[in-house]
C-alpha positions, 0 to 999 in steps of 0.5 A, a space after each residue: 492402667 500402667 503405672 511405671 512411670 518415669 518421674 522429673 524433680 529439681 532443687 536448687 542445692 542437692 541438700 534440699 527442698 526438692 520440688 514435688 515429682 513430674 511425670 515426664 513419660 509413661 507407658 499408655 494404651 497405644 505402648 500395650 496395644 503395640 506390644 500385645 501386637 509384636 509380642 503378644 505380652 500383657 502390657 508395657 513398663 518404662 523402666 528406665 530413662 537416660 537423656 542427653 543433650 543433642 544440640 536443641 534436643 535432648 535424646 534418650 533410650 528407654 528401657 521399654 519392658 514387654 510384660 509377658 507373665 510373672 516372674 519365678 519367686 526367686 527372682 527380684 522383678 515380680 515380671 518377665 520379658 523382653 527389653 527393648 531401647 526405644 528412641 524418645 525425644 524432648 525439647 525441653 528434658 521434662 516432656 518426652 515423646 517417641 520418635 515413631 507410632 510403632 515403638 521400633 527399637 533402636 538397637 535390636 534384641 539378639 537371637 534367642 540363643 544370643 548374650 543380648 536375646 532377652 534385654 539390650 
């Protein structure tokens, strides 16, 4: 199971009481069956989340890693892969969805010779 998840908490004050952590947005099965497809990787990893408000929707890219094997030990991810920005999607910034079955990215990765080949 896939446990990178994106999480959701909320105080009143940033000095206290914060509320215990939501899981707003995970990978799940149909994100590993996806990515085995196109990219014949082991499985997929939320690694980021950045919402904004677009009229009554908020919008975000998510930072969706393709894990294709581990990474050399002097790296600091224990994995490798591609990243990929996805388009998600929430009416209410807590619960969020994707914008199509296929995980299409909305910026497109560079060739494999290209600055941008392995993460946009």
């Amino acid at each position: 199971m896939n446990m990178c998840v994106e999480y959701y908490t909320d105080s009143p004050s940033l000095s206290g009481l914060w509320k215990d952590l939501k899981p707003m947005l995970r990978a799940n099965s149909h994100d590993d069956k996806v990515d085995d497809q196109k990219y014949k990787s082991m499985r997929a990893e939320i690694h980021n989340l950045s919402g904004f408000r677009y009229h009554n929707i908020d919008i975000s890219l998510v930072g969706m890693l393709h894990v294709t094997g581990p990474r050399a030990p002097e790296h600091e991810m224990p994995v490798d892969g591609p990243i990929d920005a996805q388009l998600v999607y929430s009416r209410n910034g807590i619960n969020w969805h994707h914008f199509d079955s296929g995980r299409t990215p909305i910026i497109i990765r560079g060739a494999s010779s290209a600055f941008d080949n392995a993460m946009i």
